[in-house]
N, C-alpha and C positions, 0 to 999 in steps of 0.2 A: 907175953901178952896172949891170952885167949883170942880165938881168933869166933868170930860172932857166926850161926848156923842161920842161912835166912833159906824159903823154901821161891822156887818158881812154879808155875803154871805153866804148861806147854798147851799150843792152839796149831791144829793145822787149817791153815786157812785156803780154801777150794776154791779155783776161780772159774770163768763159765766156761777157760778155753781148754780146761784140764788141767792144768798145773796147779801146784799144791806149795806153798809157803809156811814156813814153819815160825811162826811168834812164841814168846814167852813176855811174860808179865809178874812180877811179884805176888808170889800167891794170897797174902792178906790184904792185898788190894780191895776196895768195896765195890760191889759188881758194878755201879753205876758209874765208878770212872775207870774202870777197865774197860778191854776191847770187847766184850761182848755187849755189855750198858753201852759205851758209846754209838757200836756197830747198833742198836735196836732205837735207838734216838734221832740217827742219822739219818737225811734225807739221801737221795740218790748221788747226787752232783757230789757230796764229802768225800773229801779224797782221806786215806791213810794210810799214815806215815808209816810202815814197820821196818825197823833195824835198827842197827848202833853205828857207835863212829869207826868200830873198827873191823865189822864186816859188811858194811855201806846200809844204805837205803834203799827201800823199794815203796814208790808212791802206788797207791792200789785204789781206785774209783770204786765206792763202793756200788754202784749197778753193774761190776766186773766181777762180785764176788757171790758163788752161787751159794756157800756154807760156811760156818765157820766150827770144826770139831774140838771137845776140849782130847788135851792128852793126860800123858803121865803129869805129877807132882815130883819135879826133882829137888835136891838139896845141895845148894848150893855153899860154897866157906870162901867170907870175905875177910 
């Protein structure tokens, strides 16, 4: 069985107290329901969600978050 090539998008996300969070998102995602679309729609009180179930969660307030950078484009094989 082939095994399928899919691409990520990495985000470092800056928060105001200094700390840095590392997201990713499927790279052909449409910007508007990606984290940067969401993040520029979102009022202040939106809280977001980033991580998975198997390296947990971190809820982030967006008036906590002072940037958000993009990164590399990696390659992921599922």
């Amino acid at each position: 069985m082939k095994k399928e090539t899919k691409y990520c998008q990495n985000y470092d996300i800056h928060l105001l107290n200094g700390e840095v969070i590392g997201a990713s998102e499927a790279y052909d995602l449409p910007a508007e329901k990606g984290l940067v679309g969401k993040f520029g729609k979102a009022d202040d009180n939106e809280i977001f969600e980033i991580g998975d179930a198997i390296s947990g969660f971190a809820y982030i307030p967006k008036r906590s978050i002072l940037f958000i950078s993009t990164g590399d484009v990696r390659e992921e094989r599922c």
